[in-house]
C-alpha positions in Angstrom: 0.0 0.0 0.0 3.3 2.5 0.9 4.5 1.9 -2.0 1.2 2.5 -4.4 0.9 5.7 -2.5 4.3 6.5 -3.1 4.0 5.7 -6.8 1.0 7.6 -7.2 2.2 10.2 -5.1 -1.5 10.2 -3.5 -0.7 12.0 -0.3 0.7 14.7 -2.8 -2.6 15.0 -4.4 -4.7 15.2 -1.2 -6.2 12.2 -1.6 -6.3 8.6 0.0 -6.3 5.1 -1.8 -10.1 4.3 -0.8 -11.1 7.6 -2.8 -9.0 6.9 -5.6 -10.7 2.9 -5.7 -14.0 4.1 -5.4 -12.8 6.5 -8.2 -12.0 4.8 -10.1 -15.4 2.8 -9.8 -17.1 5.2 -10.7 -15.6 6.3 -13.6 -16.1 2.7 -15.0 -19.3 2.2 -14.3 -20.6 5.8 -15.9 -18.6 4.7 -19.4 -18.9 0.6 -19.0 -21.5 1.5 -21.8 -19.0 1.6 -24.6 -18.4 -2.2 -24.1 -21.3 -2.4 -25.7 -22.6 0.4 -28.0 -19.2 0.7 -29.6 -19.5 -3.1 -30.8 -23.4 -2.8 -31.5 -22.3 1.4 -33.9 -19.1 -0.5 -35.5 -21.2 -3.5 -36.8 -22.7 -0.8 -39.1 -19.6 -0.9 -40.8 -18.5 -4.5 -41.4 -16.9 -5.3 -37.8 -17.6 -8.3 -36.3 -19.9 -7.9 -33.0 -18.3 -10.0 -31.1 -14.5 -9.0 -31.6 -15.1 -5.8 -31.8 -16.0 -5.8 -28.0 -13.2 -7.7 -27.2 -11.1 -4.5 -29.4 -12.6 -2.3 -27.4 -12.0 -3.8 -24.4 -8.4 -4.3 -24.9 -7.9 -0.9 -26.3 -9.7 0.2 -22.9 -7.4 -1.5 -20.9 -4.2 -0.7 -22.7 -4.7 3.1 -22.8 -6.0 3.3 -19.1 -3.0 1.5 -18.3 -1.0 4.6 -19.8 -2.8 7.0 -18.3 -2.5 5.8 -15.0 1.2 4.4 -14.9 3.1 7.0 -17.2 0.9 10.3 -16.9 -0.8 9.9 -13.4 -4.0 11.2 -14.2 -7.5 10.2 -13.0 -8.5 10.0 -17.2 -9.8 7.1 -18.5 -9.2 6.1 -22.2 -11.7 3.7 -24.2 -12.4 4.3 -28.0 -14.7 7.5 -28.5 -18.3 7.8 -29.0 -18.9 10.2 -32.4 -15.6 9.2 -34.0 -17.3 5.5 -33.9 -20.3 6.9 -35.5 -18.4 8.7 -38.0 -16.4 5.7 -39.3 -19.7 3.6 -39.4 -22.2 5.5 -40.7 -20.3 8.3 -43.0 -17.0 6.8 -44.0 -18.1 3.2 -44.5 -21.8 3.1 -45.1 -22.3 6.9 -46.7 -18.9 7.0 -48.6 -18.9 3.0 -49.2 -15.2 3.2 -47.8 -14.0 -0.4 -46.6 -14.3 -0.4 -42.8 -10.0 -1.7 -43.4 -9.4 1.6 -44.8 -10.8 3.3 -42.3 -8.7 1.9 -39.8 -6.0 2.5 -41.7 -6.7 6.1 -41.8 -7.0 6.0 -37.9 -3.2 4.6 -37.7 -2.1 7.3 -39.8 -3.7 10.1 -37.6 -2.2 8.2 -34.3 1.3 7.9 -35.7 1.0 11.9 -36.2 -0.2 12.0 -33.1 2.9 10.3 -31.1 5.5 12.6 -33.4 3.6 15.7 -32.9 3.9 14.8 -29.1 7.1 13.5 -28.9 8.0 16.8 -30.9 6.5 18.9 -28.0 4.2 20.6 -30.9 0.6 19.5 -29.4 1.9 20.9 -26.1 3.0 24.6 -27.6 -0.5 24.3 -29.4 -2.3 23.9 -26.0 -0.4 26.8 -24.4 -1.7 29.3 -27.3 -5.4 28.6 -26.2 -6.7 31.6 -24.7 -8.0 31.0 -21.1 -11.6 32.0 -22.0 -11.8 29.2 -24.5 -10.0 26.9 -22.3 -12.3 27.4 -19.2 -15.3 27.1 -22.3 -14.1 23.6 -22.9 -15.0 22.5 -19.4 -18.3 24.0 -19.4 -19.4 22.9 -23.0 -18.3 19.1 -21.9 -20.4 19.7 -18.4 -23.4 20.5 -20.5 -22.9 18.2 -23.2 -22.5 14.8 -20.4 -26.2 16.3 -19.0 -27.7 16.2 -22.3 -26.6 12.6 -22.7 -27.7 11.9 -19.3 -31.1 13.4 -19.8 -31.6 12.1 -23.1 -30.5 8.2 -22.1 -32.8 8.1 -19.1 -35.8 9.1 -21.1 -36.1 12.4 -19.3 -35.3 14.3 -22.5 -36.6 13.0 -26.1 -36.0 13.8 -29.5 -38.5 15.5 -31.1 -39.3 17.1 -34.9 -38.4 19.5 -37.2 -39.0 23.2 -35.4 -39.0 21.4 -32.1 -35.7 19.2 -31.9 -36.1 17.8 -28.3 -38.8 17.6 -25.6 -39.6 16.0 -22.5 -40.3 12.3 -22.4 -42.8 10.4 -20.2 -42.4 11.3 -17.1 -44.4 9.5 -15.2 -43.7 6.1 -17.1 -41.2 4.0 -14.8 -37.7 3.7 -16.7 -37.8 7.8 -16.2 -39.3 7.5 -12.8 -36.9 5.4 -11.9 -34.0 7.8 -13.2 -35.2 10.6 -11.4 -35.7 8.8 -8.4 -31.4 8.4 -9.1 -31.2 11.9 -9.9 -32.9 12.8 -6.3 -30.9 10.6 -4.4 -27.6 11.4 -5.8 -28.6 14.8 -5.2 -29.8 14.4 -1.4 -26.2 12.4 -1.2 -24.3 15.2 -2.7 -26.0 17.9 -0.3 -24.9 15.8 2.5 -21.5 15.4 1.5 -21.9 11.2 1.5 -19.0 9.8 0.7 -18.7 7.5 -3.2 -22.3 9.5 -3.6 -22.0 8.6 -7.5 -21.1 5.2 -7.0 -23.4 4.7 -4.3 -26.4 6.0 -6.4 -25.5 4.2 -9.6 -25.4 0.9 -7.9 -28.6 1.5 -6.3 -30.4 3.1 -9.1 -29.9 -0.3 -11.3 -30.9 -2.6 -8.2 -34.4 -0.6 -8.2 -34.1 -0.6 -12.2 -33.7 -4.4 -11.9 -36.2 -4.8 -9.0 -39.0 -2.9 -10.9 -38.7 -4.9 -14.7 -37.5 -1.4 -15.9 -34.1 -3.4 -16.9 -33.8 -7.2 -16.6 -31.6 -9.1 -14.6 -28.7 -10.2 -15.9 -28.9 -13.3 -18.0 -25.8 -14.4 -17.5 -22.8 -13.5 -15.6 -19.7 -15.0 -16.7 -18.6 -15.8 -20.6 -15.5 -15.9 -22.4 -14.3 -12.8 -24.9 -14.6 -13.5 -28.2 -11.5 -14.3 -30.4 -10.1 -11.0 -31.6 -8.6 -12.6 -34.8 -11.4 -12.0 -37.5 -9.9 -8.0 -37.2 -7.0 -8.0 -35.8 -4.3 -5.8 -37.5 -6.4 -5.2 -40.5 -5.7 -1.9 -41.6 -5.5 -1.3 -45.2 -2.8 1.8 -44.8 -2.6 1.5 -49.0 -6.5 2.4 -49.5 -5.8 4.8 -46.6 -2.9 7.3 -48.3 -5.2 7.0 -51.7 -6.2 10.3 -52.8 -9.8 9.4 -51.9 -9.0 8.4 -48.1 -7.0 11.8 -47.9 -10.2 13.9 -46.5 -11.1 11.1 -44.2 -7.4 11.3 -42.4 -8.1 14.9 -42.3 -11.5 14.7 -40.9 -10.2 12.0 -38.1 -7.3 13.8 -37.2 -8.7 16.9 -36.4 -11.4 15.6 -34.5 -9.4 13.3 -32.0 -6.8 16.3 -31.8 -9.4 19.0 -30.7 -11.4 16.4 -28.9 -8.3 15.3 -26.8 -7.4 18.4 -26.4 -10.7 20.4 -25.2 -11.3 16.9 -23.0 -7.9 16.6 -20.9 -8.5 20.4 -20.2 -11.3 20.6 -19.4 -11.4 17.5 -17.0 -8.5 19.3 -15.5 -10.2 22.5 -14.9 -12.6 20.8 -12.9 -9.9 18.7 -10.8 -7.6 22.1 -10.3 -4.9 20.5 -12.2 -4.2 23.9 -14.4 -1.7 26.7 -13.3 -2.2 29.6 -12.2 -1.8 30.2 -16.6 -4.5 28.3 -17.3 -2.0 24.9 -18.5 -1.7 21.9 -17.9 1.7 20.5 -16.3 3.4 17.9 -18.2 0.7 17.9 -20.4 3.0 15.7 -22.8 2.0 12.7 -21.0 -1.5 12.2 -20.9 -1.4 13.4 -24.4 1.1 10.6 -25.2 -0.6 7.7 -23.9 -3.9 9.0 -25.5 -1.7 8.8 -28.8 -0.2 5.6 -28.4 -4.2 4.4 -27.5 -5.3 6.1 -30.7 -2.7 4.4 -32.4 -3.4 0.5 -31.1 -7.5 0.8 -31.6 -7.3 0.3 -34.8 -4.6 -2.6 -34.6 -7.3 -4.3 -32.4 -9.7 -3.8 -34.8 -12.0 -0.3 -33.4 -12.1 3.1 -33.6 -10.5 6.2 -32.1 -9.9 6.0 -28.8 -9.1 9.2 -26.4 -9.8 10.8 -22.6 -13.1 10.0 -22.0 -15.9 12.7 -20.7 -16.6 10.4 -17.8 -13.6 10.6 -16.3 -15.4 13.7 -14.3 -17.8 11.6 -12.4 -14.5 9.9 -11.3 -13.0 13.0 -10.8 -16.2 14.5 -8.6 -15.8 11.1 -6.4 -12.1 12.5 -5.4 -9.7 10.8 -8.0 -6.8 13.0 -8.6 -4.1 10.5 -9.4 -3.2 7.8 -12.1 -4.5 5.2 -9.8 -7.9 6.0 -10.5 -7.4 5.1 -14.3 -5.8 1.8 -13.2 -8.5 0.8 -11.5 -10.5 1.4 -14.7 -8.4 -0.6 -16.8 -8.6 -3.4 -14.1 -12.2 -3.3 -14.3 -12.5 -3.4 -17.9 -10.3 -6.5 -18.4 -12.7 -8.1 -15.9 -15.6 -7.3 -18.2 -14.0 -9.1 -20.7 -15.0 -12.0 -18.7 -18.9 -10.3 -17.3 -19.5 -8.4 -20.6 -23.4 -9.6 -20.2 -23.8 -8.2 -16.2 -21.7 -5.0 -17.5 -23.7 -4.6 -20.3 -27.0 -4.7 -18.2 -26.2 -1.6 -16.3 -29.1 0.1 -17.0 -28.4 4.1 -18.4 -31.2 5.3 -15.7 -28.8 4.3 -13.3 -25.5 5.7 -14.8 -27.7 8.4 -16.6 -28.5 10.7 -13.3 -24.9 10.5 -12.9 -24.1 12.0 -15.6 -26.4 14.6 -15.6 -25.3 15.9 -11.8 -21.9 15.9 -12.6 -22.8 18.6 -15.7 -23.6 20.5 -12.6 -20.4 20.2 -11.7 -18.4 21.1 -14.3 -20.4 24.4 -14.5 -18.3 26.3 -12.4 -15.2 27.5 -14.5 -18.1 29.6 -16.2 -17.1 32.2 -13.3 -14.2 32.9 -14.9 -14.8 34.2 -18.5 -15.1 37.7 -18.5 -18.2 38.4 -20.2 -17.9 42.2 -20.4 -15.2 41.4 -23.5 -17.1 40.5 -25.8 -14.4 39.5 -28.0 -13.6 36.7 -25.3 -17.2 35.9 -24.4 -18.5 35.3 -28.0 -16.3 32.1 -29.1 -16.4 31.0 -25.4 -20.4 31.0 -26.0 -20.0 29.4 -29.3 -17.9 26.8 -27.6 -20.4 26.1 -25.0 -23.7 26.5 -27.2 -22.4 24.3 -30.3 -20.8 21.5 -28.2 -24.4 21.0 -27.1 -26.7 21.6 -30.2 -24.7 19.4 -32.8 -23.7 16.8 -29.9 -19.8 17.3 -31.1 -17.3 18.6 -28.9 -14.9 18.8 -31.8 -17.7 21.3 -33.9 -18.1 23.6 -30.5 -14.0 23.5 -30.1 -12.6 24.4 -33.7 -15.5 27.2 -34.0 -14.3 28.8 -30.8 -10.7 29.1 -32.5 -12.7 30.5 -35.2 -14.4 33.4 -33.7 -11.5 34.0 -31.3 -9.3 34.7 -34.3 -12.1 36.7 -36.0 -13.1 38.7 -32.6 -9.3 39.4 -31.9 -9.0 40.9 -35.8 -12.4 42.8 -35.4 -10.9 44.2 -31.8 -7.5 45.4 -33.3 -5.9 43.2 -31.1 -4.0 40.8 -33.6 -1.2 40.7 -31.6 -2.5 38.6 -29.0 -3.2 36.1 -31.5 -0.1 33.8 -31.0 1.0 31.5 -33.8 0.0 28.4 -32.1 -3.6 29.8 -32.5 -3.5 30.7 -36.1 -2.2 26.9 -36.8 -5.3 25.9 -34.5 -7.5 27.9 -36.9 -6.4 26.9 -40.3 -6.9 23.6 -38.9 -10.4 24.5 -37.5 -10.9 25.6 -41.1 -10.5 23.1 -43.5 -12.4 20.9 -40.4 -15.3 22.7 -41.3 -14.3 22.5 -45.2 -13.4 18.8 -45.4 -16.0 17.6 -42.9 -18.6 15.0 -45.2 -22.1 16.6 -43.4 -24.0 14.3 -45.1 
């Protein structure tokens, strides 16, 4: 135990090994989903079901392992939601690219990721983001992980054209049941009870299981599938072809600003920044999220990258790369209890989710809203990271509009080259991105 705590430097931190467990918990539980949906998006595009969880499994486990030993952060890695719909649905199915390719195209765009890190180039790009936009990124991912949570429990619906969303049935049980979560996470929370997220989640699902709103687990125990059928299938030839080109782009951009806007804002909230507003050694987590990016697709799934629910690991007191260990040791025992993972119910993890957007609210207080030029992309940041359900949309137009703000404020000079490179990239995003 001395020696974990010495490792970890927990006492360093402020934090105790039982936090960093039940951490670490946490964390797991709110993202266990991806075992799951990931397989269940990627099967769109070609990849065997049942592989493709093991994939993302092991891609899981290898980049929270990185995380936790070599950077010491409390952030977990799995493959990304939105990048796995992108590949599926757009690249594959819309563009009729081979599901290979695409995986090909995600090596490429990790490979740049380890030499742009290893080059120290991602870290001076980090450093030119204006505080404003940086403190945006934590609030626009706070918002964006309630909306998920509302919309998974049922609370929130989609709706139709003029009226996007709107409430669901609230008095049907699966919502009753997820507010009932919300309320007592919340009463837990007021009274400072310790592993309050935890503690809900789990009993959430045993009232979700108790009342037929989810059904008991079928089955506990099974073996992972054989990862064979996909593993290192990349196609890197289809990938450098002239057609695959935009694709690369596309991905690159997207796990760059998504990393990016993720680790910072996840350490806004756990009071990692300086008193500049950056991240120390910064390098590190961004290095093992490369390295991650870079074995997904040699397992056979998609992007992988600092997960969003790293914050309800972060509320319950993780600060250290223990945390993430923990993950990764709970996600190579799902390998083995996919089915009693997979029947976490999302009113359970949902309310979760939703109280830790609460959360992540409070680095709002520090955007100075009488500059207009500094409030108007942090506002973009926040609004579009919500309404298009992509944090790398709200992200690249915030270096957008800072740029433009800064030129319309006749202060060009404190647009720093780092930033101009973040918003020619932020441009052809927008220009290269296949909408359709």
């Amino acid at each position: 135990m001395n020696r974990l705590r010495q490792f970890f430097q927990i006492d360093a931190h402020g934090s105790t090994l039982r936090r960093e467990v039940v951490a670490g918990i946490t964390t797991f539980t709110t993202m266990s989903y991806i075992i799951v949906v990931n397989p269940a998006i990627l099967k769109t595009a070609g990849i065997p079901e049942g592989p493709s969880m093991t994939a993302t499994i092991l891609t899981a486990v290898c980049g929270c392992l990185l995380m936790g030993l070599y950077a010491n952060r409390p952030f977990a890695i799995a493959p990304y939601m939105g990048e796995n719909a992108f590949i599926a649905f757009t690249v594959c199915l819309g563009l009729g690219i081979p599901w290979q390719t695409a995986l090909g195209a995600i090596f490429l765009a990790g490979v740049a990721f380890i030499v742009l890190t290893v080059l120290r180039l991602r870290q001076a790009l980090v450093e030119a983001i204006p505080s404003s936009l940086r403190y945006s990124f934590a609030v626009g991912i706070g918002l964006f992980l309630t909306f998920i949570g509302l919309n998974q429990t049922g609370i929130v619906e989609l709706g139709i054209a003029g009226a996007p969303v709107k409430a669901g049935a609230l008095t049907s049980a699966p919502v009753l049941v997820a507010i009932f979560g919300f309320l007592l996470i919340g009463a837990m929370v007021i009274r400072d009870v310790p592993g309050a997220l935890l503690l809900g989640i789990v009993i959430t699902a045993l009232m979700a299981f108790a009342t037929r709103v989810a059904p008991w687990p079928h089955k506990v125990f099974g073996a992972p599938a054989s990862l064979a059928p996909i593993f290192a299938q990349i196609d890197l030839r289809g990938a450098l072809a002239p057609r695959a080109l935009p694709v690369v782009l596309t991905i690159f951009i997207m796990a760059f600003v998504d990393t990016m806007g993720t680790l910072i804002g996840l350490s806004a909230r756990a009071g990692f920044l300086d008193a500049q507003g950056n991240l120390p050694q910064i390098e590190r987590p961004m290095l093992a999220d490369a390295v991650a990016t870079t074995l997904a697709p040699v397992f056979g799934t998609t992007t992988a990258g600092a997960f969003v629910e790293s914050a309800t690991g972060i509320e319950a007191g993780g600060r250290t790369g223990l945390t993430a260990v923990v993950v990764a040791v709970l996600f190579a025992l799902s390998a083995f209890a996919a089915p009693f993972v997979a029947a976490i119910p999302p009113q359970a993890y949902g309310p979760a989710l939703i109280i830790v957007g609460l959360f992540m609210l409070a680095p709002i207080a520090r955007i100075d809203f009488t500059d207009y030029a500094e409030s108007i992309p942090a506002f973009a940041v926040v609004a579009l990271m919500c309404f298009t359900f992509n944090i790398a949309v709200g992200i690249t137009a915030g270096f957008l509009l800072y740029s433009f703000c800064k030129l319309v404020q006749g202060k060009a000079r404190q647009i720093g080259a780092g930033l101009w490179v973040l918003a020619a990239l932020s441009l052809l995003f927008f220009v290269y991105y296949p909408y359709r």
